[in-house]
C-alpha positions in Angstrom: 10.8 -6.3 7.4 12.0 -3.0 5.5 8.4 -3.3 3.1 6.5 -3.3 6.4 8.1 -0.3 7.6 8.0 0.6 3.7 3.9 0.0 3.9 3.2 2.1 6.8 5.1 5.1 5.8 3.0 4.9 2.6 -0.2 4.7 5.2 0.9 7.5 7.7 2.1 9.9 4.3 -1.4 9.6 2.5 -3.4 12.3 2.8 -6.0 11.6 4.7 -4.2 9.9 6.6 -5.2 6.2 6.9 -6.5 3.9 9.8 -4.3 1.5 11.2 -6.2 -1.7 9.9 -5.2 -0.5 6.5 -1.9 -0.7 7.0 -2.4 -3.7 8.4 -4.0 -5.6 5.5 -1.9 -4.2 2.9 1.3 -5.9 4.1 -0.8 -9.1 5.3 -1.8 -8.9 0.9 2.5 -7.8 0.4 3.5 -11.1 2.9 1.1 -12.9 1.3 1.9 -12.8 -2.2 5.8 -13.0 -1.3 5.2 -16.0 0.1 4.2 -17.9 -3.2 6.6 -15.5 -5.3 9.8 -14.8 -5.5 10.9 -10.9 -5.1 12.3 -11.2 -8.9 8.9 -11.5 -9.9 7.6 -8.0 -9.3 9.0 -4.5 -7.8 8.6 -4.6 -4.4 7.8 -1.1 -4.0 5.1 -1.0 -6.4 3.2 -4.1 -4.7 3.6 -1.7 -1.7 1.9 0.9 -3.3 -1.1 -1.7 -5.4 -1.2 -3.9 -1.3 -2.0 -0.2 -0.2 -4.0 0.9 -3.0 -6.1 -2.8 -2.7 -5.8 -2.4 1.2 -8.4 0.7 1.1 -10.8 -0.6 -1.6 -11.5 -3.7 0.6 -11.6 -1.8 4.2 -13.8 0.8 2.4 -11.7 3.9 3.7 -11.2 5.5 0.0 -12.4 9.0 -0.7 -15.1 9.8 -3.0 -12.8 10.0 -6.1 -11.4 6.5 -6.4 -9.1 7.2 -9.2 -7.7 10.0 -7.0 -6.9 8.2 -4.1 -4.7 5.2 -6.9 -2.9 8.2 -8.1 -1.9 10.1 -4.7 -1.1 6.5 -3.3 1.4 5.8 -6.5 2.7 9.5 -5.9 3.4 8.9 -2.1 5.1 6.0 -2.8 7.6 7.1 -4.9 7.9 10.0 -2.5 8.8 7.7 0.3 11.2 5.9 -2.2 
């Protein structure tokens, strides 16, 4: 429950700010994954950030720089931290 919360802070910190569908399907990719993982296997946090990061590559809402938009979602994410 905390990595939801975690997932839309990341989502309503970006800059721009990101649609709610976004949100969305990165913690539907974070559940996912936890649910055939165990939490030892990887840093929650940073799947928060790479669910996010995947989350606006497949709903198409990234900016023109790609590699921009990986790098400010990393940074917000450790900012939220």
């Amino acid at each position: 429950m905390f990595f939801c919360y975690f997932i839309q802070q990341i989502a309503v910190k970006h800059k721009p700010q990101l649609r709610t569908p976004v949100a969305a399907t990165a913690i539907v990719y974070f559940r996912r994954y936890f649910a055939s993982f165990s939490y030892s296997t990887c840093d929650p946090s940073l799947l928060a950030a790479s669910a996010v990061l995947l989350a606006i590559r497949s709903e198409e809402a990234a900016p023109a720089s790609s590699g921009i938009a990986g790098a400010r979602t990393i940074a917000t994410a450790a900012k939220v931290v």
